[in-house]
C-alpha positions in Angstrom: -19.7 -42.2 -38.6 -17.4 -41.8 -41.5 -19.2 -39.6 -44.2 -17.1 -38.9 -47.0 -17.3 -35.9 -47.1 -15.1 -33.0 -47.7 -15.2 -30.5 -44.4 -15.1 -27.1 -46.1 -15.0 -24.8 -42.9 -17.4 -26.5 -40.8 -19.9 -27.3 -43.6 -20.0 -31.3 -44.8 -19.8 -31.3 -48.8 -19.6 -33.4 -51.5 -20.9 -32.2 -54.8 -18.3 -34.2 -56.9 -18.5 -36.8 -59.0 -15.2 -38.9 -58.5 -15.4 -41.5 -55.8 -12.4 -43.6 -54.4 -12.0 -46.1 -51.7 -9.6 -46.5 -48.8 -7.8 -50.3 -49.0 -7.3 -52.1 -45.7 -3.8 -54.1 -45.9 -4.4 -56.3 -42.9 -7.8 -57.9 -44.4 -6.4 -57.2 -48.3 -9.9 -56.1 -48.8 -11.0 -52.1 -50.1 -12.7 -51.0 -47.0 -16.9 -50.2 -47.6 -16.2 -46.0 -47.3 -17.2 -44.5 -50.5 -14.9 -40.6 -50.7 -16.2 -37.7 -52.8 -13.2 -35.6 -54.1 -13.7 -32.1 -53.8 -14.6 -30.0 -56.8 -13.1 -26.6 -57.9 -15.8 -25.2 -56.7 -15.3 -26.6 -53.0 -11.6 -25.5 -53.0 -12.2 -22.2 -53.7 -15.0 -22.4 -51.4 -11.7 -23.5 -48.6 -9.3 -21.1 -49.5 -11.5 -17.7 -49.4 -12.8 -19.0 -45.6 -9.8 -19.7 -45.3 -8.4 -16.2 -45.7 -11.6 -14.3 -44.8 -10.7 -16.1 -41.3 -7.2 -15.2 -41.0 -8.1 -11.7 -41.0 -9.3 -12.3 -37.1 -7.7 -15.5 -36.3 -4.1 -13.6 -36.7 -5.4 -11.6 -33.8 -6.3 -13.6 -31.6 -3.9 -14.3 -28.2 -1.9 -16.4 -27.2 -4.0 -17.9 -24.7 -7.2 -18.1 -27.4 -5.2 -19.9 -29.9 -3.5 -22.7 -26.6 -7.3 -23.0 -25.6 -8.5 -24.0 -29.2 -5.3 -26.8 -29.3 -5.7 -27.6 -26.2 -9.6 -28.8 -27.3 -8.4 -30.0 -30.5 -6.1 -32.6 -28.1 -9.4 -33.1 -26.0 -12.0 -33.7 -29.2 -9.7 -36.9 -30.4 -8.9 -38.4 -27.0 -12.9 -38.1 -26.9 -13.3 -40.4 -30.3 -11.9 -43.0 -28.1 -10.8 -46.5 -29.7 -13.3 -45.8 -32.5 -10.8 -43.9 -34.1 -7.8 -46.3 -33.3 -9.9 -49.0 -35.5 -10.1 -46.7 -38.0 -6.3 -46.0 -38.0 -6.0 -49.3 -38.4 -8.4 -50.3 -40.6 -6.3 -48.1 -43.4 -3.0 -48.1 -42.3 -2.0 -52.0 -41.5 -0.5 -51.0 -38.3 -1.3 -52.5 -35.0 -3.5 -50.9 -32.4 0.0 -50.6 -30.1 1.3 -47.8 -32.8 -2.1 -45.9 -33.6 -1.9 -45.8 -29.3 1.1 -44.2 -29.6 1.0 -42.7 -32.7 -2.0 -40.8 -31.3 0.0 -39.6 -27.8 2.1 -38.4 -30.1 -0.2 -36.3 -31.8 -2.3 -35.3 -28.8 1.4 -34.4 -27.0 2.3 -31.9 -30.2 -0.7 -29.9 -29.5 -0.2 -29.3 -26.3 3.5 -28.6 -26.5 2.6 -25.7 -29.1 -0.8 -24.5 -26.4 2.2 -24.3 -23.5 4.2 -22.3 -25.7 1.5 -20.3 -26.7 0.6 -19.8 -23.0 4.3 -18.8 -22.2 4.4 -16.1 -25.6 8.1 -15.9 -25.9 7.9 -17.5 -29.3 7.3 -14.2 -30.9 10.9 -13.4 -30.3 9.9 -10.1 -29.7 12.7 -7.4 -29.9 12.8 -3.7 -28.9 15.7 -1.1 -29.8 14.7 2.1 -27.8 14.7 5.5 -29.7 17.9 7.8 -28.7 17.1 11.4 -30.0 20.6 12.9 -29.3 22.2 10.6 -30.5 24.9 12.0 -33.3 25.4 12.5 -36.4 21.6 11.3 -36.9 18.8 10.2 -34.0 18.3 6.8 -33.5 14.7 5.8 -34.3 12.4 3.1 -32.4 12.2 -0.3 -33.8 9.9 -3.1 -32.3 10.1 -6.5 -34.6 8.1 -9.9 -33.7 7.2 -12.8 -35.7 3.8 -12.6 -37.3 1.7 -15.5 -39.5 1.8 -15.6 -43.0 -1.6 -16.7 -44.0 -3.7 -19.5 -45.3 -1.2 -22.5 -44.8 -1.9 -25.9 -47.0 -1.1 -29.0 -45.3 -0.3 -32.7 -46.8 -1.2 -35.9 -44.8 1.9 -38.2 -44.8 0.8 -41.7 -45.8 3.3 -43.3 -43.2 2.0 -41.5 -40.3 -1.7 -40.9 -40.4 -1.8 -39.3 -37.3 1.8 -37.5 -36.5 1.9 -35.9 -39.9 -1.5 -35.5 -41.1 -4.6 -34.1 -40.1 -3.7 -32.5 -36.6 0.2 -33.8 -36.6 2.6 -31.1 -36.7 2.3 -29.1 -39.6 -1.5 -28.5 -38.4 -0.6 -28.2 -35.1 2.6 -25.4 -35.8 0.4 -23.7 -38.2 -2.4 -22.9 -36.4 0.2 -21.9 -33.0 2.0 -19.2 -35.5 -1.7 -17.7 -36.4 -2.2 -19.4 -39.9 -5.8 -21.3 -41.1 -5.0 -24.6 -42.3 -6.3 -26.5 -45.2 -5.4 -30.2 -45.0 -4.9 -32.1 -47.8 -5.8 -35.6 -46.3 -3.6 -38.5 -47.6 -5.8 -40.9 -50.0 -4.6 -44.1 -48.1 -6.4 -43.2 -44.5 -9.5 -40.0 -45.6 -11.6 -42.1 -43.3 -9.2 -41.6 -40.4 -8.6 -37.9 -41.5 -12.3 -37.0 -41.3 -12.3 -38.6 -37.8 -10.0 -36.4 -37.0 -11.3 -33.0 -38.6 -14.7 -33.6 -37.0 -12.5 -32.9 -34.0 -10.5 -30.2 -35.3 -14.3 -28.3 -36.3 -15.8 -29.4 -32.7 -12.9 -27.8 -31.2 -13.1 -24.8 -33.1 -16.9 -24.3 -32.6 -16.3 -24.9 -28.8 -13.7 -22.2 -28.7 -15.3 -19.5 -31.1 -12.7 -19.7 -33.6 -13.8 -17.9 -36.8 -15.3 -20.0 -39.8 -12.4 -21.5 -42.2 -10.0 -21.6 -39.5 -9.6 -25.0 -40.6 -10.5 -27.0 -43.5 -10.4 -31.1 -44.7 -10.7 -31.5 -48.7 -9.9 -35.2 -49.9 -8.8 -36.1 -53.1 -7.3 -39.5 -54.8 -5.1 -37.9 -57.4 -3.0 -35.3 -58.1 -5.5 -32.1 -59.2 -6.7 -31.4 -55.8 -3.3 -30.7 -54.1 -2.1 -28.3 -57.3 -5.1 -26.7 -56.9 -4.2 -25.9 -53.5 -0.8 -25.0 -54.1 -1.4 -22.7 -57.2 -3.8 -21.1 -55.8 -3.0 -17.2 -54.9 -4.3 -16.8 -51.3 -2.2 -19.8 -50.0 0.8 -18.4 -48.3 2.5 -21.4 -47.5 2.8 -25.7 -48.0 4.0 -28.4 -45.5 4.3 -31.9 -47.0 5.6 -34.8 -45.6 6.4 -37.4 -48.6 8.7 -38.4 -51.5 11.3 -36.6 -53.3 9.1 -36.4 -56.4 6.0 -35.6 -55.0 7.7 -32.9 -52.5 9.7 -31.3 -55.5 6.5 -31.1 -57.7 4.6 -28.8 -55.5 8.0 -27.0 -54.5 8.2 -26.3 -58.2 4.6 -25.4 -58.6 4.5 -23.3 -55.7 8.2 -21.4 -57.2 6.1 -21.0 -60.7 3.5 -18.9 -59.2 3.0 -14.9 -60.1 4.0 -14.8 -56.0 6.1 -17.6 -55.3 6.0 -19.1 -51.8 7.5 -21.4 -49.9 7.0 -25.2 -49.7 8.2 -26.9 -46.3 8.6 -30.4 -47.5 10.7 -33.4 -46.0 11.2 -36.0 -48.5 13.6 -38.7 -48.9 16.5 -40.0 -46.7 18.5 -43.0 -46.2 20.2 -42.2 -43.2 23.5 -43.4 -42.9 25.2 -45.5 -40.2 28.5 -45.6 -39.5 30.4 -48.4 -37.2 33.8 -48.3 -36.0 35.4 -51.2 -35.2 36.7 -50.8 -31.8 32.2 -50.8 -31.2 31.6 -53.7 -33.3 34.9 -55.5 -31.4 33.2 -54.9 -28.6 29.1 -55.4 -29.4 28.9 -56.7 -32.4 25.7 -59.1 -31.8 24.4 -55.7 -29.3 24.5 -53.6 -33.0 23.2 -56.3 -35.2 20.2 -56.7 -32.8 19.4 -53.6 -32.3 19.7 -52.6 -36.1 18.0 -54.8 -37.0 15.0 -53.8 -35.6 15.5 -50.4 -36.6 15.7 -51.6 -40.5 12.4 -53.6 -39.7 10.6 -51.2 -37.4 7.0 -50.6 -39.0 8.0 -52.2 -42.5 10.7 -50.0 -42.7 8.3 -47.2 -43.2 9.9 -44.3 -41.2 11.4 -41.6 -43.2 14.6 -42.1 -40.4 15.2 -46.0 -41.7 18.3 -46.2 -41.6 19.2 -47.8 -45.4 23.1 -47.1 -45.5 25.2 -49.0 -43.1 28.7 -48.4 -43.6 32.3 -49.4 -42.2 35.8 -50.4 -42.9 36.6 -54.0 -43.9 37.8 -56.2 -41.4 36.6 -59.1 -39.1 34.9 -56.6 -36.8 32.7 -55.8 -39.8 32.6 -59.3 -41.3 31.5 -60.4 -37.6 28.8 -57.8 -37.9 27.5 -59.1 -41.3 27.4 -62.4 -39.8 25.1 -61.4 -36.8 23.3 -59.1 -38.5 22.0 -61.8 -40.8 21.0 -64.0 -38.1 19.1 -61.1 -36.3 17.3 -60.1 -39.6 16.0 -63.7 -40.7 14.5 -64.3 -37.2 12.4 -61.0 -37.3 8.6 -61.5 -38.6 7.9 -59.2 -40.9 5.2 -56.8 -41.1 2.3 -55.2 -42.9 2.9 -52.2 -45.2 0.7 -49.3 -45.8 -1.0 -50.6 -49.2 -0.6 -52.8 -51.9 1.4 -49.5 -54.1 3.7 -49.5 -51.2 4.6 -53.2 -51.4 4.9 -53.2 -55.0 7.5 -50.2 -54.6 9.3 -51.7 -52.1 10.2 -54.5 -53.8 10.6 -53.0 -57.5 12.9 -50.5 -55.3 15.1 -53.4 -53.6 15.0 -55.6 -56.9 16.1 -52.7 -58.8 18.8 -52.3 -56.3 19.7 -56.3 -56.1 20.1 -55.9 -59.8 23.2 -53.5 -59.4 26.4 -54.7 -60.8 28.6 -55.4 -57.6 25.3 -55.9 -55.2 24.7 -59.2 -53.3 22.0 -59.8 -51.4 22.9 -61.4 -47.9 20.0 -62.0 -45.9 16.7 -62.0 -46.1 13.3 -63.5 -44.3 13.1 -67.0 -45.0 9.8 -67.8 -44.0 6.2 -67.2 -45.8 5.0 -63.7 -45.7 0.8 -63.0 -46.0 0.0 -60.4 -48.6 1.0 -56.8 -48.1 4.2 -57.8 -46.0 7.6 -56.2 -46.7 10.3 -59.0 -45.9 13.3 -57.4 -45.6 16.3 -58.3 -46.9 20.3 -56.5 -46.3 22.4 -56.4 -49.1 26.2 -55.4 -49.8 28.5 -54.1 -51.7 31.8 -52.7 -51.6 33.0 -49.3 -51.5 34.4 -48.9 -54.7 31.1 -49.8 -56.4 28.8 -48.0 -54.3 30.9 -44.4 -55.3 30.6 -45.5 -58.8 26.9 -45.9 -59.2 24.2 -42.9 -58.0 21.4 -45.6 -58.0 22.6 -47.2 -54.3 22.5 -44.0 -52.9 18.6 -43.7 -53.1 16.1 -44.4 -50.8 14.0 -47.9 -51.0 10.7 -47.3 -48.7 10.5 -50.5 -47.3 12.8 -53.2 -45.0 15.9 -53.3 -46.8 19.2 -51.9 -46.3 22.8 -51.8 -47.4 25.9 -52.4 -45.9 29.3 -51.1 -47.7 32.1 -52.3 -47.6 35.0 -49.9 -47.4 38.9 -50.3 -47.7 39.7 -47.4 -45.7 38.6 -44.0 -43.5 39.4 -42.4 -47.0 37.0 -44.2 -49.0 34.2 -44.0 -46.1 34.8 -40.5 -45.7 34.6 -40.0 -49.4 31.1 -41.8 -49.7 29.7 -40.0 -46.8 30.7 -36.4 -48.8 29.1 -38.1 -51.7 25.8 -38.8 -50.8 22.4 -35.9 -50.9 21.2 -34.2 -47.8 19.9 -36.8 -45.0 17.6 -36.0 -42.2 20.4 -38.4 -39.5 23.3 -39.6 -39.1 24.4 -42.2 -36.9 27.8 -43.0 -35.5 28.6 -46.0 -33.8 31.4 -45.9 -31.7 33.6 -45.8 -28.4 34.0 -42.4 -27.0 37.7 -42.6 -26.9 37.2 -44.2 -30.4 35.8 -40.4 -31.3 39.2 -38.3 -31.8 40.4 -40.5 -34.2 37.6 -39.5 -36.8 37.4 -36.2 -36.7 37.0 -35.4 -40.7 34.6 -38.8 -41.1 32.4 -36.6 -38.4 33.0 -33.7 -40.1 31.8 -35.3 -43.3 29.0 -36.6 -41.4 27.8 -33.2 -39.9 27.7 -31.4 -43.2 25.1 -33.9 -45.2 22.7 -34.5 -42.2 20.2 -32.7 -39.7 20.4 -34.5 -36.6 23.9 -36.7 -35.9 23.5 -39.8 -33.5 25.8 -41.1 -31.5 25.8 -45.1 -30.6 21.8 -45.1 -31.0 19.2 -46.1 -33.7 17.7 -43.3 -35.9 14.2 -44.6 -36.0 11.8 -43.1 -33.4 11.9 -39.0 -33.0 11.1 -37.5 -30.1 9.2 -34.3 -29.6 10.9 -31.9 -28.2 11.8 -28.0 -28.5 15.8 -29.6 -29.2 15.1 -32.0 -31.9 15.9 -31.5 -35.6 13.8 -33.4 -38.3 15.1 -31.6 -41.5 18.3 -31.8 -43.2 19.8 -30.6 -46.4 18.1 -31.2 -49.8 16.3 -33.7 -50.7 16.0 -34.6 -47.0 13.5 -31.5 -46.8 13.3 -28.2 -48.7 14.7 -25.9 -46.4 17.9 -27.4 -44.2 16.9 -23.9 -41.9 13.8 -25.7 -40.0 12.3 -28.3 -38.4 9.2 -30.5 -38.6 9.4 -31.5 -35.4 9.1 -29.5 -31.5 7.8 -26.2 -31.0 10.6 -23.9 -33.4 8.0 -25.6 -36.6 6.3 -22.5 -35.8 9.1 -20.5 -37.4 8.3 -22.2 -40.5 5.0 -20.3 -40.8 6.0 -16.6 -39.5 7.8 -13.4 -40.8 9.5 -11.1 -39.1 7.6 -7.6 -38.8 8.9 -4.6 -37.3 6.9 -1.3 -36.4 9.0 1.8 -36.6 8.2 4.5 -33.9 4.8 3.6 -33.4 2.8 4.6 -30.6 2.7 2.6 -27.8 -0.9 1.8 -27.0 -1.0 0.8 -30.3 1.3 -1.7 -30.7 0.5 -5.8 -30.3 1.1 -6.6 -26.6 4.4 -8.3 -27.2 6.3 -4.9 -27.9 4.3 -2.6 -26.0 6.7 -0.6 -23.2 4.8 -2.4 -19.9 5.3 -6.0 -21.4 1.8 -6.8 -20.3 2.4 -10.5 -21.2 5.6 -10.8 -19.4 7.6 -12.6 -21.8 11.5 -13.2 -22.2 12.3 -10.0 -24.9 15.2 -8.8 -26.6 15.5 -5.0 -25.4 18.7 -3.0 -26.4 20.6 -6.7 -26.5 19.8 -7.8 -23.2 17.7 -10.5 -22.7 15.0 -9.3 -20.2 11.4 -9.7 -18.7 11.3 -5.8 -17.5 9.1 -3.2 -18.8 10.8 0.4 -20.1 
């Protein structure tokens, strides 16, 4: 039963007097949930729990902390398809993504339990003492990662699930040691409490201390600066837009102790083709992207909005299919009316360019809430010229430029802000002649793709989903896979410390037997 309610610890509150509803986009109807923002009062409430828990919850192992995930997991598989109606009752997406959407949350848990479970994480590090050693002894040093502290979290509206109330900046956050405070996203609080009610179950089931975690709920923009400002919080993930992102990054520099602010924001991708590739596959490409550009509304952060390549017939070929593969696509539901409106005061804004044409777009009738997508061009010149085509449009619609050479294309891709990907599409042998276009390509992105699609991110301990700014905050981490830990951890080193007193990660009989960094060896032994 959806309450809301703000979950402050594990107690249900709701002493506010500002209410808001969720909107379902499907039905174009508010749905009949009636949300209580949380007060001052309750926020402070959050925080101290919050940091009153971390004093034991830094503490506890390895295995304590994979145990409490691992339940988290269990507690929403155990809501069952109650909280798949819910997904989708606020989100607009089909019950086929809220399945998978929720494997994919239920997955990140327990990749961060097993790591837990295995310890290495830590990176633990040991440089042995050497008393003789001359002019002056060496002394013994011991370093490992350890948790910052109280740890705010934003719910992403385009992934209620994923990258909200137990996606991965929960998930990493409460592996590295650190209570969590979730922010949920206004557009789906109903499916956010769903989920906290498992996050507290969990918690209760596993003896976790009060305040490990807490779900406040808020419809404008008080509650989250609140949380950001406020001097126990140690940390901030957020998952959003550029100018949401860089307002709290802001906020959070402005403080008496500034702190970091782990925030992936915009990115339009780019997608290069060669034309040996498009000689070769040209109606293989246009299919294929076109269901990237329309995947979900075009509501992935990894849409890919540039498409770029030399003039030519293989790219005037390309054009061609690639229109007829966009106008047969239906389109779909976006997240909320706001999003709808944006999209298309984004793409009109962009149609409106001097230089811009549109070339295809979705000729049939659309019901309410439905982004039809739509490709546009221009040519390479034009596109250098003016900043405004270089900025993302959330929503179905793309670009393709037109360039007159590798110089220009080259010169566009060195051009553009920080991107999460960048795609290449190519023949292997096609490679070698593109070395500074790749070059170019590898310097403004976080993950590089070769002869793929950049929609759809896989969890795994090898993926990148970060880039240089705007992309996210900090090009030196990932959102996504186990190493988001390292985005809530410091590095800690004891300094000739007795040994029985040291965590178990450093101490001389490696009583966990983890992978450790002794004298510059990689080893499992004990000293």
């Amino acid at each position: 039963m959806i309450t809301g309610k703000n979950y402050v610890g594990s107690k249900l509150k709701a002493a506010g007097e500002k209410t808001f509803k969720t909107f379902n986009p499907q039905l174009d109807i508010e749905n009949p949930w009636v949300f209580t923002e949380a007060t001052q009062e309750e926020i402070e409430e959050a925080v101290t729990l919050a940091n009153q828990a971390f004093g034991t919850y830094k503490n506890c192992s390895g295995l304590e902390k994979a145990n409490f995930l691992n339940a988290i997991a269990d507690e929403v598989l155990a809501l069952g398809d109650n909280l798949l109606v819910q997904y989708c009752s606020e989100s607009g997406f089909p019950i086929g993504r809220a399945e998978g959407e929720r494997g994919r949350m239920v997955g990140q848990l327990r990749s961060f339990a097993q790591m837990l479970t295995e310890g290495s994480w830590v990176q633990a590090a040991i440089d042995t003492a050497i008393t003789d050693r001359v002019p002056a002894p060496k002394e013994d040093l011991r370093k490992m990662m350890v948790p910052l502290g109280p740890v705010v979290v934003f719910g992403s509206s385009n992934f209620p699930f994923a990258f909200s109330t137990a996606g991965g900046d929960t998930a990493s956050a409460l592996a590295a040691g650190c209570p969590v405070i979730v922010k949920s996203h206004s557009m789906h609080v109903g499916t956010g409490e769903m989920v906290a009610t498992a996050i507290i179950k969990a918690a209760q089931k596993t003896n976790m201390p009060e305040g490990v975690f807490s779900n406040l709920v808020g419809g404008g923009t008080t509650l989250g600066a609140s949380l950001v400002q406020h001097p126990l919080v140690k940390a901030v993930g957020f998952t959003g837009s550029i100018r949401a992102g860089r307002a709290l990054f802001d906020l959070a520099a402005q403080r008496p102790e500034p702190i970091p602010v782990f925030a992936e924001m915009g990115s339009v991708n780019p997608v290069v083709f060669l034309p040996k590739a498009l000689a070769l596959n040209s109606q293989k490409w246009a299919t294929a992207y076109a269901g990237s550009i329309t995947m979900g509304a075009g509501q992935f952060c990894t849409n890919p909005g540039l498409l770029i390549g030399v003039k030519g017939a293989e790219l005037n070929n390309f054009s061609e299919e690639l229109t007829k593969a966009i106008e047969k696509v239906e389109p779909f539901c976006m997240l909320h009316p706001s999003m709808k409106n944006s999209f298309e005061e984004g793409a009109a804004t962009m149609i409106s360019q001097n230089g811009v044409s549109k070339i295809a777009e979705y000729k049939g009738e659309a019901p309410a809430n439905y982004g039809v997508q739509k490709i546009l061009t221009v040519e390479g010149k034009t596109f250098l010229e003016n900043k405004t085509l270089s900025h993302e449009v959330f929503g179905p619609v793309s670009i393709l430029v037109q360039c007159d050479n590798e110089e220009q294309l080259v010169k566009i891709l060195n051009q553009l802000d920080g991107q999460l990907t960048g795609t290449i599409i190519g023949e292997p042998n096609e490679l070698k002649e593109y070395n500074k276009l790749i070059a170019a390509m590898q310097n403004r992105v976080g993950r590089l793709i070769f002869n793929g699609v950049p929609t759809g991110v896989e969890v795994c301990p090898s993926m990148i989903h970060g880039g240089p700014y705007p992309a996210s905050s900090d090009s030196r981490f990932t959102a996504v896979g186990i190493h988001a830990v390292n985005r809530w951890v410091r590095p800690f080193s004891y300094q000739n410390w007795p040994n029985e007193l040291l965590p178990p990660e450093l101490q001389n009989e490696n009583p966990l037997q983890i992978l450790r960094t002794l004298n510059n060896i990689q080893t499992k032994s004990q000293i």
